[in-house]
C-alpha positions, -999 to +999 in steps of 0.1 A: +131-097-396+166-081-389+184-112-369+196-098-337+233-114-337+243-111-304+261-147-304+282-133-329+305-121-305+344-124-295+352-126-259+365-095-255+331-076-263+335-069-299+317-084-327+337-106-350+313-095-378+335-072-394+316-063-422+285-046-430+261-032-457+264+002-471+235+021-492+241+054-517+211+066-536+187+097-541+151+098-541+126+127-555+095+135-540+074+152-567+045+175-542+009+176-561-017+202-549-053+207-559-069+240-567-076+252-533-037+249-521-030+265-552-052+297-541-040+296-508-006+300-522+009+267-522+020+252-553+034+218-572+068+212-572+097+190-567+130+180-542+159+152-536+172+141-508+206+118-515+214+087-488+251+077-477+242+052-454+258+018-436+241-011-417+227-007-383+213-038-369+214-027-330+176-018-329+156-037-349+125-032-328+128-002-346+114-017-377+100-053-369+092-057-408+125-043-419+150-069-432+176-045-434+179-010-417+205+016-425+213+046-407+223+073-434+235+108-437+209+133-459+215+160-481+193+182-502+200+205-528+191+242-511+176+258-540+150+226-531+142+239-497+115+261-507+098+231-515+101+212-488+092+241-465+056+237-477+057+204-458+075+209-434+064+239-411+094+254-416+115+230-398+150+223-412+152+188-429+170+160-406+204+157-413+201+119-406+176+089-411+170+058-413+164+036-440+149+003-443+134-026-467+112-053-460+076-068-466+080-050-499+079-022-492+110+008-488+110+023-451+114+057-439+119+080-406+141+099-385+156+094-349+136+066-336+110+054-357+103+042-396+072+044-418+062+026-448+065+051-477+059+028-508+035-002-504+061-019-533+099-018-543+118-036-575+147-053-557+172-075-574+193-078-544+222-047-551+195-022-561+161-016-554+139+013-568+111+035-558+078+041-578+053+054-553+019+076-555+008+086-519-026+095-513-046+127-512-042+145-476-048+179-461-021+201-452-034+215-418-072+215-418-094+179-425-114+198-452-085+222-467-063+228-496-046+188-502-018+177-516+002+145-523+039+132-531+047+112-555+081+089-549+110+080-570+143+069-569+165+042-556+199+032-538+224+004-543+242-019-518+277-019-511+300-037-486+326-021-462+345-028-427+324-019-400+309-030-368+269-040-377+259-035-340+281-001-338+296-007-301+264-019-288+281-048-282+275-063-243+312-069-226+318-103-209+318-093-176+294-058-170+316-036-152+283-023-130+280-060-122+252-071-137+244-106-146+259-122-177+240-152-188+248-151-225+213-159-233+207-175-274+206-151-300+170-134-304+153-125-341+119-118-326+090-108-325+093-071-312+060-071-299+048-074-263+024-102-258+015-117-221+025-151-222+054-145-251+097-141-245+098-103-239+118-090-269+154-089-262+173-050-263+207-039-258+211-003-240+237+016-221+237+016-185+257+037-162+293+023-168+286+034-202+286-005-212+260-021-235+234-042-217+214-067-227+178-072-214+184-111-219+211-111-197+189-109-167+167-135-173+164-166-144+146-137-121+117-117-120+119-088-141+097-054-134+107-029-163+095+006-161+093+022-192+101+059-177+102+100-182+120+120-159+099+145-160+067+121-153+050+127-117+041+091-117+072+079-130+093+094-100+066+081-076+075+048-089+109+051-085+109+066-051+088+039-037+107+012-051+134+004-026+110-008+001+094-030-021+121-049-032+137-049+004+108-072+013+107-091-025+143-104-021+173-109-047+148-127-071+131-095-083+149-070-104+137-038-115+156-024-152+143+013-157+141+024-196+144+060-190+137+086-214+142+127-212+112+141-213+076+136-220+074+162-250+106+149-265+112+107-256+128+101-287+160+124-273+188+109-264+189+101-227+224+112-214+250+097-189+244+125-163+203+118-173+203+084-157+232+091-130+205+119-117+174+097-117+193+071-099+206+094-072+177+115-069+155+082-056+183+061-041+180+035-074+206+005-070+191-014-100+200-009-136+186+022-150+193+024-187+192+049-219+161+037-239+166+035-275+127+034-287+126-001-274+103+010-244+081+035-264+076+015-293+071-015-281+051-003-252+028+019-275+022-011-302+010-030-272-014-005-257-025+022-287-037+056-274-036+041-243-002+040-240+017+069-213+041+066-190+051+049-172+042+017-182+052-015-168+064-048-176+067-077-158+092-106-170+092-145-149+121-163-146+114-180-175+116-149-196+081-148-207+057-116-198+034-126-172+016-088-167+021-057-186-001-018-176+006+020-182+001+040-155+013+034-118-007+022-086+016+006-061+036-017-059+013-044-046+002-044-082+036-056-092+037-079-062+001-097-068+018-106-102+047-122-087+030-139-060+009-160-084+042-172-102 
């Protein structure tokens, strides 16, 4: 588990961890296809992609397993791209990704989430190397043409100057006023379990500070994990204000707003959450989600997860209630009332 070191941190709001973990390797992926891809035109062949990457341990819910995570620049060679086309629908390869070890295995993804991609790794604590056979899949149709990748490769460790929780680093005093209760370090779980701490986060608010989630605890939490383009989600929001006009200063909504429905993983922008909180009136924090909301939100409730879904936090930091969808806010009420 990536150790969320937010005691590690100087009065003035930076971190006084000054150095951090750098990664350079390359990795082939070698594409098998059976005889019916090969007579619908698709055929074997190979392509690298080469990592330049440096610690990154502001979003460890990101990977829960992942004992390190690295956020690294990607380049492949363009007389490869052929290859990778077959894969890929076409799309461009991602310019960025992260990387990540843990629970044996090497870890793998793009934007805001990682996958296992190699059930074992040989680590000797610089380097670690790659020897992976994937299984059998189709490329579009259950019962058509297959293919699989086979992995190798491997990166080494370095060290450099750097700031391991890159400016996501909560200030002493929050400029937008929010509490500062210098809660103890967290290092997990990042899952959401009734009765468990909810998992700590950091995110930007509207002062463009990093928050932390911890911060607030010592009062009812409700977080909505929100779309602005969600019908429901808005509905919420609008009808928040009376609610907490009767529920007092002990209840505090956070919002975890993402861009869209079709594209949460997006970055949600300054002027994103200065609309949503103009447009219904919010005085509460309403923060830029960093996959903390969808992930952890979607582990807890599976194909059942949408949004918005809802979370709700006691004083005592534990989650008491947690649903996806919206139906009042007496539902968030009949929580609290019952301590």
């Amino acid at each position: 588990m990536i150790p969320w070191l937010l005691a590690a941190c100087a009065p003035d709001g930076q971190s006084d961890l000054q150095k951090i973990s750098t990664l350079e390797g390359e990795f082939v992926w070698d594409l098998e296809v059976d005889e019916a891809a090969e007579a619908e035109g698709y055929y074997a062949c190979s392509y690298s992609r080469r990592y330049v990457g440096e610690e990154d341990r502001s979003v460890p819910w990101l990977c829960p397993d992942c004992d390190e995570l690295w956020r690294a620049t990607v380049g492949m060679p363009d007389d490869e791209l052929d290859c990778y086309a077959q894969l890929s629908d076409g799309e461009d390869p991602d310019a960025l990704e992260w990387l990540g070890t843990g629970n044996d295995a090497w870890w793998r993804g793009p934007e805001n989430w990682l996958l296992a991609q190699g059930s074992e790794i040989d680590d000797d604590g610089e380097t670690f190397t790659v020897d992976y056979v994937g299984e059998w899949q189709p490329f579009a149709e259950e019962d058509g043409p297959s293919y699989r990748l086979l992995i190798t490769g491997g990166a080494t460790r370095g060290t450099a100057d750097g700031d391991p929780l890159h400016g996501y680093t909560p200030p002493d005093t929050y400029t937008c006023g929010w509490p500062s209760r210098h809660a103890p370090p967290y290092e997990g779980p990042y899952t959401l379990e009734v009765g468990e701490l909810v998992p700590d986060g950091v995110f930007l608010d509207r002062c463009d500070e990093a928050v932390r989630l911890h911060d607030f605890a010592g009062q009812w939490l409700v977080i909505d994990v929100a779309a602005m383009d969600c019908g429901p989600c808005q509905q919420m929001a609008a009808e928040a204000r009376p609610y907490l006009a009767l529920a007092g200063p002990n209840v505090q909504v956070i919002t975890l707003l993402v861009p869209s429905l079709q594209d949460p993983f997006a970055p949600t922008t300054r002027a994103d959450i200065d609309d949503w909180a103009t447009t219904f009136g919010v005085e509460t924090p309403v923060l830029r989600d960093r996959g903390w909301g969808f992930w952890m939100s979607y582990a807890a409730f599976g194909d059942d997860f949408g949004f918005p879904a809802t979370i709700i936090v006691g004083p005592d930091g534990r989650i008491r209630d947690q649903w996806v969808g919206y139906g009042g806010w007496d539902w968030v009420g009949d929580v609290i009332e019952k301590g």
